[in-house]
KEGUBA-11239 format. One record per residue: x, y, z of N, C-alpha, C, O, CB in turn. Coordinates in steps of 0.05 Angstrom, whole numbers, plus 5000, padded with zeros to 4 digits. Glycine has a CB too. Layout:
N
XYZXYZXYZXYZXYZ
...
This chain:
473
523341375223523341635208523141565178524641395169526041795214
521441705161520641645137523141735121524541915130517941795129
523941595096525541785081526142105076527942275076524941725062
522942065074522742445073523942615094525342815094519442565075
523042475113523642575139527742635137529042845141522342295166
528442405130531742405128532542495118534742555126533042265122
531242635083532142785068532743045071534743165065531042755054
529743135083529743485095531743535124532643755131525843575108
532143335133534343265155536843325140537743555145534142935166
538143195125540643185112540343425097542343565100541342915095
538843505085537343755069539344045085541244175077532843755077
537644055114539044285136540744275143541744475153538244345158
542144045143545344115160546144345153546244455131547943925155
547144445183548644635179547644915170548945045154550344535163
545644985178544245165160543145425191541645355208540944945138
543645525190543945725209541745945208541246005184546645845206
540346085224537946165230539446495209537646555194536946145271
541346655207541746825210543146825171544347015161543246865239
542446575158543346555139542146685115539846625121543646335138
541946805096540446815069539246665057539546425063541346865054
537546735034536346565020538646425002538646175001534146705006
539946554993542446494976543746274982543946064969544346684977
545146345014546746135027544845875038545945645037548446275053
543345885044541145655049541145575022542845405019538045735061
539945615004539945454983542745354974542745204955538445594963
544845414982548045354975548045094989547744864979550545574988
548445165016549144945031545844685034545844515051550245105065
543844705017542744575025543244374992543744134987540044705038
543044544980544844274945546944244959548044464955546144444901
548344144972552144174978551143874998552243654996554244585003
549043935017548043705022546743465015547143235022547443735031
544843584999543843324971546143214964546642994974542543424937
548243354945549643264932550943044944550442814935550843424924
552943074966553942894983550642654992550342414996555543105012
549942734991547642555008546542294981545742064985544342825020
546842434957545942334938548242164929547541944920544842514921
551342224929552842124922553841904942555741784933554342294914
553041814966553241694990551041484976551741324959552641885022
548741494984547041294977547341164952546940924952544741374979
548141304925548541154908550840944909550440724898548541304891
554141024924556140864929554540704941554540514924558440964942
553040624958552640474978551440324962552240094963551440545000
549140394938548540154917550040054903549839814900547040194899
551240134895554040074882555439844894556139634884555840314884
555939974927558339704942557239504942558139304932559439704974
554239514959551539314952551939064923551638824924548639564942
552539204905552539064882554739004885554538764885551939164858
556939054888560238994876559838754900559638514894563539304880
559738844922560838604945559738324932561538154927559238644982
557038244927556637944925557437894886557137684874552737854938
558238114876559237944846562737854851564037664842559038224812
563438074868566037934879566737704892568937604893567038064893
564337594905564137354928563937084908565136874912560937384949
562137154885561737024868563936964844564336724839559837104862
565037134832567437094820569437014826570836864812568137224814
569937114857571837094867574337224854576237104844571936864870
573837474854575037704841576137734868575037654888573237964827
579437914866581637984889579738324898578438454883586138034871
580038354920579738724924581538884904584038864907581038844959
580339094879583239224872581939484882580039494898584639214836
583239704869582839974879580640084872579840274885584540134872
579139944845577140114837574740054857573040224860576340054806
574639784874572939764892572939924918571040034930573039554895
575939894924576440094939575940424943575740524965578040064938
575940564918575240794920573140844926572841044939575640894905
570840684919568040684924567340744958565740894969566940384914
569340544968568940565004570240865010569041015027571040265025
572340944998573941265000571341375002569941415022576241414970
570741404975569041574972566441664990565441874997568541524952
565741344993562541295026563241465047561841625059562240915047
566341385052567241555081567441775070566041935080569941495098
568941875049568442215044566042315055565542415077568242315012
564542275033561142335037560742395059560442625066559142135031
560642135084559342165109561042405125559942565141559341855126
564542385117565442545130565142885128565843065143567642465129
563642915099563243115088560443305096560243545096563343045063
558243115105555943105128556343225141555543455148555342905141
558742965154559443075193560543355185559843505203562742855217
561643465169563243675174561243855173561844045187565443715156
558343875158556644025149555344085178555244295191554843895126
554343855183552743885217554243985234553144075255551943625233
557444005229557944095261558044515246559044705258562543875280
556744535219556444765216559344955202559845195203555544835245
561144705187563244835178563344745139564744625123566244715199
560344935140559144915113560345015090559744955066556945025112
561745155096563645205074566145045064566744985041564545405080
567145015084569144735090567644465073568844335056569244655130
565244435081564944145069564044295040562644115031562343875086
564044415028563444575007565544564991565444444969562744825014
567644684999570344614984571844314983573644244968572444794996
570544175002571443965003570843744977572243584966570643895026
567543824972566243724951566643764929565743624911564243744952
568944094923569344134897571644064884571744054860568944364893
574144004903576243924905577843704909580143684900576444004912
576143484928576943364930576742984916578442814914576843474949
573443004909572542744896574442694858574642484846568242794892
575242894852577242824824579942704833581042554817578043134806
581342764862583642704877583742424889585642284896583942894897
580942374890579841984904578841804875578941564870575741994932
577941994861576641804838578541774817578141594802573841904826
580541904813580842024779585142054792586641854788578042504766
585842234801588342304811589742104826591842054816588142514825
589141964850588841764868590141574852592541564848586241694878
588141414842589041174828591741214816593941114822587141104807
590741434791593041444765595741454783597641324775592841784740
596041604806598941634814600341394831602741374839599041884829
598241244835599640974848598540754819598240504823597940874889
598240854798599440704773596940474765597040284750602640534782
594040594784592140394776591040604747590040824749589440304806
591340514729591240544706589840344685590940124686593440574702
587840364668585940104650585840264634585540514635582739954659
586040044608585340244583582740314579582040374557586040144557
581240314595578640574585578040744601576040884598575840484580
580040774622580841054633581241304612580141524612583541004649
583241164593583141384575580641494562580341734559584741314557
578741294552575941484554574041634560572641804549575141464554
574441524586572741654605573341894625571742084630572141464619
575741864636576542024655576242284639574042364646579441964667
576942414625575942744610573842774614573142984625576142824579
571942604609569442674611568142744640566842914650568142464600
569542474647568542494691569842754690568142864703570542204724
570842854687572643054695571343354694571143554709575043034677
570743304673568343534655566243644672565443854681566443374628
565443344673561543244694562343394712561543624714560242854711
564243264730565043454758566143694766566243794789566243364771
567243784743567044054745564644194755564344354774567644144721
562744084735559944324740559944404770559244624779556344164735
560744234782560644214818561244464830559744504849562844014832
562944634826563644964821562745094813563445314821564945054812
561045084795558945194782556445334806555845564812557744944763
555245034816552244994833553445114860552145284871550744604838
556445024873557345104903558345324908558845404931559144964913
558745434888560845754892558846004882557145974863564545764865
559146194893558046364880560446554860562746594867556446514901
559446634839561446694825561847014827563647144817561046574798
560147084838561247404849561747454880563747594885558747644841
560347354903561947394930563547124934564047044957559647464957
564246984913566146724918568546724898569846514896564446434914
569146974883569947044858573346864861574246714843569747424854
574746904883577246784874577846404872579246244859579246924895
575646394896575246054895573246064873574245914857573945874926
572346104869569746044837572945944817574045724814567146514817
573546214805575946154790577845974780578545874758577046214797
578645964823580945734819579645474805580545334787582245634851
577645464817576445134820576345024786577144834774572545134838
574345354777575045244738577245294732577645304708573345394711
579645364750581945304733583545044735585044934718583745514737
582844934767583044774780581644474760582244244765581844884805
580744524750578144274729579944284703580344094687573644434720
580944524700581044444673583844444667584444414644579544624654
586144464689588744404682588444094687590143964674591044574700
586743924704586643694703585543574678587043384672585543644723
583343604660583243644635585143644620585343474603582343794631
586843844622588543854596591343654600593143594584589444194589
590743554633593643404638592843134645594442944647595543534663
590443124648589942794669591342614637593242484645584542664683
591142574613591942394596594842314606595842094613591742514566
596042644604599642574610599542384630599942144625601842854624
598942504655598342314683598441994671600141814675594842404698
596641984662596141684659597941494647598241264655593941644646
599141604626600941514607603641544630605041344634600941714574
604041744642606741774653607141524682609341454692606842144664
604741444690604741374710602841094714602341024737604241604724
601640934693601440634681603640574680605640704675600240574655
603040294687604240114695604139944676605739764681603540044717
602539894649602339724629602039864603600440054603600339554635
603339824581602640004563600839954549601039714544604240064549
598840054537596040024520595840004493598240034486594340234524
594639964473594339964451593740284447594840464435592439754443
591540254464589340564462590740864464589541084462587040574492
592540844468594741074469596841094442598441284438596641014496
596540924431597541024399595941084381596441224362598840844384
593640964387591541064368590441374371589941564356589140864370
590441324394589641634408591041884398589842084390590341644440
594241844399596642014393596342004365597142214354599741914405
595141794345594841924318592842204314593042354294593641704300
591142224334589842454330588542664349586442794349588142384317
591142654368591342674397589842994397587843044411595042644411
591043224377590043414379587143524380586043684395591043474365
586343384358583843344355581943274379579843374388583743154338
583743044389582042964416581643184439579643264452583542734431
584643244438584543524463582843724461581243804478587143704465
583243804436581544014427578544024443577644164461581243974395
577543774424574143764430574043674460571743604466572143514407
575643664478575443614511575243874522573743934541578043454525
577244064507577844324515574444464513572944544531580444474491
573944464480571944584479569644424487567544524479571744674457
569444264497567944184508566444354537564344464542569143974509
568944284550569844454584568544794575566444904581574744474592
570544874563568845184561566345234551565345424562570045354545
564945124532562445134519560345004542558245134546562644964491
560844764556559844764575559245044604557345154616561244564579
561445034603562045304634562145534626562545704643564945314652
561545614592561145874586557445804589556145964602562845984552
556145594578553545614579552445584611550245674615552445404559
553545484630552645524655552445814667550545934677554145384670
555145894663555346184676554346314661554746534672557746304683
553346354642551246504623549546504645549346684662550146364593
548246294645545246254660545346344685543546464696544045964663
548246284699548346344723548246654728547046744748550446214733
549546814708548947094712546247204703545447424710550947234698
544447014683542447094678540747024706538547134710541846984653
541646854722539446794742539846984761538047024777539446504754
542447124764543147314785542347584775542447774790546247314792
541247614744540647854749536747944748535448154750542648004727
536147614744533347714751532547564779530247504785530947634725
534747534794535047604818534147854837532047924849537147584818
537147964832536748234828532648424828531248584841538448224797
532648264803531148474786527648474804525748634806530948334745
528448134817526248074828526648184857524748274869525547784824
529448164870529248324903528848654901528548804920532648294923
528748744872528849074877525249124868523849334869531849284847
524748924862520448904852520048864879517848964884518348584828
521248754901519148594921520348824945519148874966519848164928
523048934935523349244965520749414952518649464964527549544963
521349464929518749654917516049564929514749754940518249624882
514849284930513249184937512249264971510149334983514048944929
515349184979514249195007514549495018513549535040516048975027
515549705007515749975007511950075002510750235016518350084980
510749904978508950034972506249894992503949954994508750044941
507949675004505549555023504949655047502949635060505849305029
507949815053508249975085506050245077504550365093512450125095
506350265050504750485043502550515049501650695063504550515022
501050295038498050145038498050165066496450335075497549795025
499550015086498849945112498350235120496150315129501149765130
501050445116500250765138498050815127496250835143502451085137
497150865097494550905084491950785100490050925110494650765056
492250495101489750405119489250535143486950615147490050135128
491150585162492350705188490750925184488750965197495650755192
491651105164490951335162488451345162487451495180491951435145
486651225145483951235130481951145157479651225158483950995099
483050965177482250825193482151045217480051025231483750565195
483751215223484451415235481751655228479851755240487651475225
482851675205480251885203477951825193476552015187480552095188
476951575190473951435193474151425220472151565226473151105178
475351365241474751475271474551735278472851785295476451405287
475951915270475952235261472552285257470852345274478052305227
472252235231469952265221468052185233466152345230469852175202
467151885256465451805271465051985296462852045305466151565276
468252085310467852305332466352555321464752665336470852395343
466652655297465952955289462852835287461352945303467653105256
461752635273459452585264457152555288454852625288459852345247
458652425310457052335339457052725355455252855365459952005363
459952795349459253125356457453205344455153215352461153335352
458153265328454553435305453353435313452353635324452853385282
452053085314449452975320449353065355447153155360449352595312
450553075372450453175398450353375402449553425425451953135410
450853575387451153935380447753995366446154165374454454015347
447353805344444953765342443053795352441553985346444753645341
442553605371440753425389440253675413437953745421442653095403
443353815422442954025434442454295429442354475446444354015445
442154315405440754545392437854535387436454735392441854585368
436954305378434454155380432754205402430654335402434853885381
434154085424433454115452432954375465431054435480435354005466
434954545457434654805473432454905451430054885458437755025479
432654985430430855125410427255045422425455205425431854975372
427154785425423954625434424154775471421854855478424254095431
425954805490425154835509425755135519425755235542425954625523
426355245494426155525495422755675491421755885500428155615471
421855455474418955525464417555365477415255405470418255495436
417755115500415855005516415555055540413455015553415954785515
418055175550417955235590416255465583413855435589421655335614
417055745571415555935564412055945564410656085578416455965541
411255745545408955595535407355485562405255595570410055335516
408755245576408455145598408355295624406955245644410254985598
409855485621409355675646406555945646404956025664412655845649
406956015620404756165619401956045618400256205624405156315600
401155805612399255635605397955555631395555505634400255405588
400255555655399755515682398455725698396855675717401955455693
399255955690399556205707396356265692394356295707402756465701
396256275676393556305658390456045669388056065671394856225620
392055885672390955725694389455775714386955775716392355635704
391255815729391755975759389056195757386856185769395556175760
390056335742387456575739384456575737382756745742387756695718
384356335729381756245711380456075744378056015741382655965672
381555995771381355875779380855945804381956145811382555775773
379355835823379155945851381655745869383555595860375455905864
380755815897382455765918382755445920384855325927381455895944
380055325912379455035911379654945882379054715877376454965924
380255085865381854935843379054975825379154945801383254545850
377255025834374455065808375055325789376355525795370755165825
373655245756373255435748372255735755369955755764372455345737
373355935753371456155761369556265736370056205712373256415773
367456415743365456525725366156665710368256765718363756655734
365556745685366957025669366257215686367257435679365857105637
364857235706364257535714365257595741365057805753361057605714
366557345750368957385770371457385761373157345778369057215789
372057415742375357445729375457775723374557905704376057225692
377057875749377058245736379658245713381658105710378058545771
378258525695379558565684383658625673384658645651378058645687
384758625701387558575691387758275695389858215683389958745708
386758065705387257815698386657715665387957545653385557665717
384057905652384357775632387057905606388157795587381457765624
387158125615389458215603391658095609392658025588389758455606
392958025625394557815640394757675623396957635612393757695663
391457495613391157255600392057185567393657035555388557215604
389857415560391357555535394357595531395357485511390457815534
395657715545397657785543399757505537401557495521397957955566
398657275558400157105551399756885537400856665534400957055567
397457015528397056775503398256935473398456815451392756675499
398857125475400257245450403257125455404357025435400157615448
404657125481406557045487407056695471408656625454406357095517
404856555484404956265476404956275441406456155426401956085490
402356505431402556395394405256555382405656525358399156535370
407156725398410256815386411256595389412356495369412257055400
411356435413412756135412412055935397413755845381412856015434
409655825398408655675379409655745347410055545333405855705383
409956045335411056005311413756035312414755875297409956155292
415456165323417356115323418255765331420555775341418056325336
417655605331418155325344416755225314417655005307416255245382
415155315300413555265273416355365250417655215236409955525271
416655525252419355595237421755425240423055345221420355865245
422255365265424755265267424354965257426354875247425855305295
422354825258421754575250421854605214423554475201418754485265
419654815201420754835176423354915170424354865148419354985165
424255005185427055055177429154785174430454715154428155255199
429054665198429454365197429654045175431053855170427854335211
426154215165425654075148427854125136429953995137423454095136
427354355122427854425088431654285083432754315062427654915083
433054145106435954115104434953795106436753645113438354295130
433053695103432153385096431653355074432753165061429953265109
429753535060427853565036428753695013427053774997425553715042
431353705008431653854983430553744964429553514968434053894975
430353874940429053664917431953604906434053704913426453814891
431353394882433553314863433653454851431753554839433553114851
437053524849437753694823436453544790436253314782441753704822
435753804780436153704748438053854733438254094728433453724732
439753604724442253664715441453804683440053704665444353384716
442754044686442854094660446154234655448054244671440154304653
446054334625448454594620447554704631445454594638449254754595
447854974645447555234636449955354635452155254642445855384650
449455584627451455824626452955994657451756024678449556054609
454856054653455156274674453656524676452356654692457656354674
454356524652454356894653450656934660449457084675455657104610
449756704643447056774651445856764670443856884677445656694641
447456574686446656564717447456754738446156744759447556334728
449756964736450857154737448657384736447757494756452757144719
447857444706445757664701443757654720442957844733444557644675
442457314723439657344738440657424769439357604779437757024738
442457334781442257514807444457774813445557824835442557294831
444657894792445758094790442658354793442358564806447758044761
440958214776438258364770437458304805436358494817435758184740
437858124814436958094844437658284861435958384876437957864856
440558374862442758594882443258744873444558904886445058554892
442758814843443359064838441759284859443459364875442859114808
439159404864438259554884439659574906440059784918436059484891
440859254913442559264947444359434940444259664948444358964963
446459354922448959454924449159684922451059774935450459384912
447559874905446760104906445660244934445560494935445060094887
444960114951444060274977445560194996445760335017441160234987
446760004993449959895008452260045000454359985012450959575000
452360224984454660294972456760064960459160104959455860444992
455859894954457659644963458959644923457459634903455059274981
461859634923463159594902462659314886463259114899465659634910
461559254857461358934861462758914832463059114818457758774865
463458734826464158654798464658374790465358214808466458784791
464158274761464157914768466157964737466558174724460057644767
466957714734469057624715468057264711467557094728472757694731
468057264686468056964677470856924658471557084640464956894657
471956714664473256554642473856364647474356264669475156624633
473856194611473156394593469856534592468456464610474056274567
468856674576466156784565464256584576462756554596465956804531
465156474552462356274552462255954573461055734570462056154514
463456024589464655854604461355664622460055804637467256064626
460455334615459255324629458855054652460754904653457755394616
456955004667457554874688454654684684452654784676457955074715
454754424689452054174698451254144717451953974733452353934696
448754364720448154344747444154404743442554434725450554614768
444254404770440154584773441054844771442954914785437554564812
439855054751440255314765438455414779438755654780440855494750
437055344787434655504811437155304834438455484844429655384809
438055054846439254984866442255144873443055184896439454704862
443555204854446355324848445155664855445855784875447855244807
443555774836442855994846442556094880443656274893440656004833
440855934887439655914917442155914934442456064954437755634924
444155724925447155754939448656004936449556074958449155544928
449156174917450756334917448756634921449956844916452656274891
446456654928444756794936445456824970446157024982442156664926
444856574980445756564999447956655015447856785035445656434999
450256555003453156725004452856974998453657105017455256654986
451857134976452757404980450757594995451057834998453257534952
448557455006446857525034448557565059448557755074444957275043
450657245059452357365083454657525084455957625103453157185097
455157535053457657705046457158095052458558295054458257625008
454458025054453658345057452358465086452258695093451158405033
451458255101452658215125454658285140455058475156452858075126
456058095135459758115143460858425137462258545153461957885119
459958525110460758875108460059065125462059215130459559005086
457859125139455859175142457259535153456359755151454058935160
459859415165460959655169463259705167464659815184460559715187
464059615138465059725129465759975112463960005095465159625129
467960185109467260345097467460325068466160495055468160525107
468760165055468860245030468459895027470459755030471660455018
465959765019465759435019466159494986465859694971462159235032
467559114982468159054952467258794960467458694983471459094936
465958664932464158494934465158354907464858504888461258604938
466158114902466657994871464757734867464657614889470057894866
463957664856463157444837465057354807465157474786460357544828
466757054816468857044801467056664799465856504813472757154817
468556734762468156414750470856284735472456434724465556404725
471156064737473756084713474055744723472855614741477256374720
475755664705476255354709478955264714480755384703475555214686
479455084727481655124743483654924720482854824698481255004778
485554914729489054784714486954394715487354244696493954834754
485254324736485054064738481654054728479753944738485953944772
481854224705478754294684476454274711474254174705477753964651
476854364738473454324747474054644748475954794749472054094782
470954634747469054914747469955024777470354854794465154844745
470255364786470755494806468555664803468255784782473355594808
466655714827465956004832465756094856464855984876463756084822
466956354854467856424888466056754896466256944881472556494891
464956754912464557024921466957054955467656924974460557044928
467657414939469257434958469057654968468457844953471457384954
469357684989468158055001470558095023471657895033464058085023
471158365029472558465043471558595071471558835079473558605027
470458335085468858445105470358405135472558525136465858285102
469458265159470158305187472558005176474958015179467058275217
471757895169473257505164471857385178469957495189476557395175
472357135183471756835201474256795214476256765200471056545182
474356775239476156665260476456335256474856225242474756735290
478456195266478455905257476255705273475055515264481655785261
476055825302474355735317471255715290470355505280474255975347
470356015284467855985267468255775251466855575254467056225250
469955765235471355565206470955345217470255185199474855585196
471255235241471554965246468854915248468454685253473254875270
466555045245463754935252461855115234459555175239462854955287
463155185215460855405196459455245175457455365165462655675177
460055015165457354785157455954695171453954595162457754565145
456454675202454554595219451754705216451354945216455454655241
449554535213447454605217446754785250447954765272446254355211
444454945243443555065269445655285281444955445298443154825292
448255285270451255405282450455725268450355815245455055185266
450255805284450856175274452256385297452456365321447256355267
452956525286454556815307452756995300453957215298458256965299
449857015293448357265298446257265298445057115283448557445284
445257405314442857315333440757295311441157385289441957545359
438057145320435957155307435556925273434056885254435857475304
438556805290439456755257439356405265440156275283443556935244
437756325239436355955235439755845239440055715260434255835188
441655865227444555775226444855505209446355315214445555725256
442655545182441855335163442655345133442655185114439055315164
443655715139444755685103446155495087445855335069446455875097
448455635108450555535096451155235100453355155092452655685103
449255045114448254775118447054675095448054475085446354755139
445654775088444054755065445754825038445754695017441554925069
446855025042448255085010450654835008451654784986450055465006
451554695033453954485025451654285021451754174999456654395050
449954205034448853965018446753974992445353784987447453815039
446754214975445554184944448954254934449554254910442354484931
450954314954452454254930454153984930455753914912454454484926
453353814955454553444950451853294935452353064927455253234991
449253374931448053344917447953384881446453294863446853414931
450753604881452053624855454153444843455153364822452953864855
454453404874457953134868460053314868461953264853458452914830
459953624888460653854884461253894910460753714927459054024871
462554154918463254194946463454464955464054584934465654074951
463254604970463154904978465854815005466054655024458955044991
467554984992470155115012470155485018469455665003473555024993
471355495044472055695046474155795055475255615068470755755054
475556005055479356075065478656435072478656635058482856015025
478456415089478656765110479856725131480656505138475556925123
480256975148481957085162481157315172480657515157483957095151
481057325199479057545210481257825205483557835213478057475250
479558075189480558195189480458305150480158525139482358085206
480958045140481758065113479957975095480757905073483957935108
476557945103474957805086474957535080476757395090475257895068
473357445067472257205064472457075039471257225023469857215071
473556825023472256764996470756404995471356185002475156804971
468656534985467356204983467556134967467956324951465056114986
467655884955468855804934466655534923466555324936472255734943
465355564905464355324889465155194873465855274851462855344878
465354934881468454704866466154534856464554394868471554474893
466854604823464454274815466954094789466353884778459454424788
């Protein structure tokens, strides 16, 4: 097994499927640490054992602690792996100042440059409470532990002096300016652990700042996802309606051509027939009596009503392929207003039909073709006068005005029979009409010069209550 391998090993102990990001990253420094402080003793004993062999130096304690400490470590492991991560957690914060630093001084192993150093070790290992505790869901052990660091701080000197076994030089010199010394240990300790927990609350609150961006995140991604869902939903929507059409189409197509060919085909036969003897030969003109050729006649007028009607319906066809391109210009309302006002004025007058139009504001105008825009709302008030037809007192408006979201509105609205929702659901359909004789291409045609505007034709009726169409550019 590679190092690496051992590291990410010692790395997980103890680390539980059901844990946080927080606590995983806790207990996985809690394991470095020990892991790091294990291997280094072990360089350490490494070294001490053969300069001792060589000197022939006695075992004292300071060698000894080193081995304390190896077994801490490993025991601090085992405690991790069997998953009592908190335990070896406190163990690490509490207990290595009690083997390294406490230990000794109270069984009187004491050197004069203990007095140097130990405040400082003392200091270092504090931080250890810092990295293992959390200082808000760990708030009373967080605490203790820096209070725990720093009454040893302000006392490990006494300790040493009270409980040496040899008296030092280094302790009178010290006591000439003992205050001084304490002091800058003191402030040391807090200036240190005030600048950690600074950071540490600064790291907890763009913590924070970053789990309430990434709920937002994933709130706005569920979004995106129902959005896709949605959009995906009705691009299948849209493919069923589009394959209907085209099938509604195809069968309007169909019947319209074999309305005008069985007709065609049957009379063409029978006319046949006439022209023909028993053995299938032509007959003479002067053996064909007279009601056969009337017969014949008769159904060849039959065939040229079909033939143009089947001629119509194909131009009709066309003309919802062939529009021309708008040319975009201004124009005006009102002036477009006047010109087919001059168109219906005669109707409305022999319709009885009430009409009145309103622009606002005045001069209010729109970017469009006006011979294409015309042709649309021509159209509409063709069927708007229709739809009246029996009514007794028809009102007829032509309204312009611009809406709260600045696009252009113009609506014709009449108070005629209405549209049922059934009609509504298929009244842009090409070929689709409710009255007889009727192409069912208008209002096919008036929505596509107005998506040829980048524009749209809606409508909102209710059988009963009239109709309003509405031009949205």
């Amino acid at each position: 097994m590679s190092m690496k391998n051992i590291w990410k090993y010692i790395s997980n102990l103890g680390i539980r499927e059901d844990d946080n990001e927080s606590a995983r990253r806790t207990i996985m420094l809690n394991n470095k640490l020990n892991f790091a402080m294990l291997i280094s003793l072990v360089l350490l004993l490494i070294y001490v054992i053969p300069s001792m062999l060589f000197t022939n130096k006695p075992i004292s304690y300071s060698n000894l602690r080193i081995v304390i400490l190896i077994g801490f470590n490993f025991l601090n492991l085992s405690v991790a792996g069997f998953g009592l991560t908190k335990l070896s957690r406190l163990m690490l914060v509490f207990i290595p100042p009690v083997i390294f630093l406490l230990g000794p001084t109270f069984f009187g192993y004491v050197e004069e440059e203990s007095y140097t150093y130990y405040p400082y070790v003392l200091i270092c290992t504090s931080i250890i409470p810092q990295l293992l505790l959390h200082p808000k869901n760990e708030r009373f052990l967080f605490w203790l532990s820096i209070a725990y660091y720093f009454v040893m701080v302000l006392f490990i000197d006494w300790f040493m002096v009270h409980f040496q076994t040899t008296q030092f030089p280094i302790v009178d010199r010290i006591n000439t300016f003992y205050a001084f010394y304490k002091i800058a240990q003191i402030v040391l300790f807090i200036f240190v652990h005030a600048c950690i927990y600074y950071l540490l609350m600064l790291n907890f609150r763009f913590e924070d700042e970053l789990h309430r961006k990434n709920r937002e995140l994933d709130k706005q991604n569920l979004e995106l996802i129902n959005q896709k869902s949605e959009i995906e939903f009705q691009k299948d929507e849209l493919v069923r309606k589009e394959t209907s059409t085209w099938q509604k189409l195809v069968n309007i197509i169909s019947h319209e051509i074999l309305n005008s060919a069985i007709p065609i085909t049957n009379l063409a036969g029978m006319g046949s027939q006439m022209l023909e003897d028993e053995s299938g030969a032509v007959l003479k003109p002067t053996k064909i009596d007279g009601e056969a050729i009337e017969d014949i006649h008769h159904g060849l007028k039959i065939i040229e009503s079909r033939t143009r009607a089947l001629i119509n319906f194909v131009t009709s066809t066309k003309s919802l392929t062939h529009i021309p391109s708008p040319i975009i210009r201004q124009i005006r309302i009102g002036e477009l207003f006047d010109r087919i006002i001059v168109l219906f004025q005669p109707r409305f007058k022999e319709k009885g039909i009430q009409f009145e139009k309103h622009i606002n504001p005045p001069d209010l105008t729109v970017d469009a073709d006006m011979e294409l825009i015309e042709n649309v709302i021509i159209n509409l008030i063709l069927n708007a006068i229709e739809a009246m037809e029996d009514i007794p007192v028809a009102r007829l408006s032509l309204v312009a005005e611009k809406s709260e979201l600045n696009q252009v509105h113009i609506s014709v609205t009449d108070n005629g029979k209405g549209i049922s929702d059934d009609v509504l659901e298929h009244i842009f359909l090409p070929y689709y009409s409710t009255k007889p004789n009727n192409s069912g291409i208008g209002l096919s045609l008036a929505q596509q010069i107005m998506m040829l505007h980048n524009a749209r034709l809606e409508v909102t009726s209710k059988p009963g209550e009239g109709a309003i169409f509405t031009m949205i550019f």
